[in-house]
N, C-alpha and C positions, 0 to 999 in steps of 0.2 A: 096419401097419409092414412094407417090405418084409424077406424075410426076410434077404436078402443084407448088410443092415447092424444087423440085431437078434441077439443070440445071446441062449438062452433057455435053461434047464434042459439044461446043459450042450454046449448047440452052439456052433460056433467061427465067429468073425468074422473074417476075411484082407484088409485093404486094402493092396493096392499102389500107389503113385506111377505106376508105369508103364504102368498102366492109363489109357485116355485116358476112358473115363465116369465115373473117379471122383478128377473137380475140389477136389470140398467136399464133404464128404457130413454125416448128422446120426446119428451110434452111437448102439447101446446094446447093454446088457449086462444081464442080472437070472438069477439062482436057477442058481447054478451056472455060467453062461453066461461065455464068454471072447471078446478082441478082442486083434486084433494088429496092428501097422501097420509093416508093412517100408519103407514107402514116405519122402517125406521133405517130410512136410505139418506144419505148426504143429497144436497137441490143443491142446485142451481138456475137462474132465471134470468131472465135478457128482456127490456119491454123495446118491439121495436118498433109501435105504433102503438098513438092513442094512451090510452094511460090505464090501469090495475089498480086494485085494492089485494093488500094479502094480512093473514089474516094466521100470526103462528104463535107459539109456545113463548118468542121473544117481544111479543107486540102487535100493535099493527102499525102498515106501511102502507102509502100509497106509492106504484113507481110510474114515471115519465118516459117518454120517448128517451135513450140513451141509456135507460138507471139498470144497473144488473144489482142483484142482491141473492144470498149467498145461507144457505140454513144449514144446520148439522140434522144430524142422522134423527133424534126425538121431535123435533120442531113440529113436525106434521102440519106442514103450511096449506092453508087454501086460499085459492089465488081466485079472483075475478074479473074479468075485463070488462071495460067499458063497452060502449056501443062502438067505437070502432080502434078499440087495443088488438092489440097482435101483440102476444108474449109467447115465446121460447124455454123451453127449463129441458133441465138434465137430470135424471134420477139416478143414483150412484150408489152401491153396495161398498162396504168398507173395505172388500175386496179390490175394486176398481182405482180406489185413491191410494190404495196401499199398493198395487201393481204401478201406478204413476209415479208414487214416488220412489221406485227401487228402482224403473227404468231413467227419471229423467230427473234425478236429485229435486223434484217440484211436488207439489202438492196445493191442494183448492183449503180457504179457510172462510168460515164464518163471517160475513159481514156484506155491507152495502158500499155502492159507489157508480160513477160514472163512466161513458167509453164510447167515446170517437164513434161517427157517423160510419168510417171507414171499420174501424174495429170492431161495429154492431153487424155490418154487411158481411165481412168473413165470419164472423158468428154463424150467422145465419147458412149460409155457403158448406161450411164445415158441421153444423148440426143437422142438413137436409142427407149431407154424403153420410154423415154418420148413420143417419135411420135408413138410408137406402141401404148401405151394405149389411147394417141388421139383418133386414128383411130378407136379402138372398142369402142371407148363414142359416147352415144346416141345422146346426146345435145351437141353442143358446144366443148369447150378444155375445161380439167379438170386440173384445178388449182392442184389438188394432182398430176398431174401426172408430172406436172411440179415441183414439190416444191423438190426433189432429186439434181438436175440438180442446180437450182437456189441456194441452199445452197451449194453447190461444185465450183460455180461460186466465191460464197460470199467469200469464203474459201481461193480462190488463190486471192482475191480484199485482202488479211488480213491484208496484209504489208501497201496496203493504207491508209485501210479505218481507222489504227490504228494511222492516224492523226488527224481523225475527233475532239479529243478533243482541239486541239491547236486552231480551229476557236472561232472566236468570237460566241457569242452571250446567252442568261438566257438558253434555249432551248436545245435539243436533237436536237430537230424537225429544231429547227434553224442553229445549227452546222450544221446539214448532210444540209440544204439546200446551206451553205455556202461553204461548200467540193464541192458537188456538182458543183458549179458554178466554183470554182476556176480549180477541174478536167477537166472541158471544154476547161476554156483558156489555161491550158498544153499542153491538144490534139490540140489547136489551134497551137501553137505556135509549135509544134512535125511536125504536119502541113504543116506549111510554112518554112520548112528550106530554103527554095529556097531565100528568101526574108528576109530584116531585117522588122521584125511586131511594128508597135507603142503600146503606151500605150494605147492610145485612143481605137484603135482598141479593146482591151482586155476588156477594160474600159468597151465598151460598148456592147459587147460578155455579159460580167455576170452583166449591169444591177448596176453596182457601180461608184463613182464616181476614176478619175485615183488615188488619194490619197488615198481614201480608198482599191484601190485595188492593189497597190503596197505594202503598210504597210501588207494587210494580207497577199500576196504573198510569202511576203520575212518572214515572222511568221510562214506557216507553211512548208513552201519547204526551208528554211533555204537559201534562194539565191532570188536576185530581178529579176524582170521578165527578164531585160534587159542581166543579165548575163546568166537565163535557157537558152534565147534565144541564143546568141554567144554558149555556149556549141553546143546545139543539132545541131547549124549550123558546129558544128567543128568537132562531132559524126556521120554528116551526108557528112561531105566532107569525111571524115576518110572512111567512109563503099563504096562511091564512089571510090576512091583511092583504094580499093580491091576489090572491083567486076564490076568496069567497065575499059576498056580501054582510056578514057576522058584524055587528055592533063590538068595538072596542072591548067594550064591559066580557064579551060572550068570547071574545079572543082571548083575553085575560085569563078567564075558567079554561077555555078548553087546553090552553099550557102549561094549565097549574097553578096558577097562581091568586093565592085565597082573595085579594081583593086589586082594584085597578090603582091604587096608586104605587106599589111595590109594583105591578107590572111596568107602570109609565116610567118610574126610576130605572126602571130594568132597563127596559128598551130602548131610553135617550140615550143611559150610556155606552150600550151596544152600539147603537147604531147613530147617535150623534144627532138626532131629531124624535121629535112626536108620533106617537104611533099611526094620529090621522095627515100629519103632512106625509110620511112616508107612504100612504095609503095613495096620497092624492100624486105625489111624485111618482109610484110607482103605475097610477093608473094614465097621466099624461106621458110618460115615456112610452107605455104600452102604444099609444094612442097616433102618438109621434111615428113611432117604426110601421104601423099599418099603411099611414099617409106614405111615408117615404118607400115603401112595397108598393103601392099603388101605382100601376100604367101609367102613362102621362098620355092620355089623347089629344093629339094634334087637330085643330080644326081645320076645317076645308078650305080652301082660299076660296 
């Protein structure tokens, strides 16, 4: 692995746009290790071990073993691993996604999501081949060597990108630009759990006006932006409550929400219970699965 796009046990990765040798390139990150991309290339990113922090234009994110997440060209994300994360990314010139989608009617969009043990290994499989054959091209990055990797990406985007028809507009060209945009203000809004986001904000993320972009909001994610948001702030206290030790009160703030009884209203009828019995449910099932992982050693007669 060259060392210039690997960061390892805490060394730092710098890619510029401005840089004329680095077109496309293939990152990574592992044990401590950070990446930063000032430049104004489309990411992509795979965690396949251990867990990240990243840290972009639409937010911050933490991601998990399985989470890929997905940034446009201004984002300028910087990523950082844990003590024992392994993450994967792909830097992309709008060159490279405009060559994809002429060859393979596909295309990569903005956003977050999950993917198969098996579909994280061919990831990985096809992102190693792709940097190998880089490195023996004479000229430049070779757009075939990428096109394995980018259609495997496209593959696990399937389930999204298989709303594109729901957007407006006469166009192909013009749907995917309107997916596109609305994909952004999700990852925005994924984002900022921390905070309740205005319209306006979003509004002005993709470039529409708040009317027009509630109406399609709520057309293609089947939910207005105002309620995605309450969810993922309720999905995000929820994963707080099980992987941190945070007092109720201090989960309440960190998802927005000005005081704890508007949260506990929240959360009951989300989730059908308390925020400390779900705590407590969620820490005895945890608790449960270790035991039943656990050997069973037989004694000696």
């Amino acid at each position: 692995m060259e060392q210039a796009l690997w960061a390892d046990r805490g060394q730092l990765v710098q890619l510029d746009a401005q840089d004329p040798a680095i077109q496309a390139s293939c990152v990574g990150v592992s044990r401590l290790g950070s990446a930063q991309l000032s430049g104004s290339h489309f990411s992509i990113w795979v965690q396949l071990r251990g867990s990240s922090w990243v840290e972009a234009k639409e937010g911050k994110f933490r991601l998990k073993r399985g989470d890929w997440i997905a940034f446009e060209r201004d984002s300028k994300p910087v990523l950082q691993a844990d003590r024992y994360g392994v993450c994967i990314g792909l830097n992309l010139t709008a060159d490279a996604i405009k060559a994809m989608a002429r060859l393979a009617d596909a295309s990569l969009y903005a956003g977050r999501g999950r993917m198969s043990r098996h579909d994280a290994r061919i990831a990985l499989r096809l992102w190693r081949q792709a940097h190998t054959r880089n490195g023996e091209a004479d000229l430049g990055f070779d757009f075939n060597a990428l096109r394995p990797i980018l259609l495997h990406l496209a593959g696990v985007q399937r389930e999204l990108t298989a709303r594109i028809q729901r957007c407006p507009g006469r166009s192909r060209s013009r749907k995917r630009q309107v997916f596109g945009r609305l994909q952004r203000a999700r990852l925005y809004l994924e984002g900022n759990c921390d905070r309740v986001v205005r319209i306006s904000e979003l509004a002005e993320l993709t470039s529409f006006s708040s009317w027009y972009f509630s109406k399609t909001f709520h057309s293609l994610y089947e939910e207005s932006p105002q309620a995605a948001s309450a969810r993922m702030r309720l999905e995000h206290a929820a994963d707080l409550l099980k992987s941190t030790s945070m007092m109720v009160g201090e989960v309440a703030a960190a998802s927005g929400f000005d005081n704890c009884c508007s949260f506990a209203r929240a959360f009951r009828a989300r989730f059908g219970t308390s925020a400390t019995r779900y705590r407590s449910a969620a820490a005895n099932a945890k608790l449960e699965a270790v035991r039943a992982a656990a050997p069973v050693h037989k004694l000696a007669a």
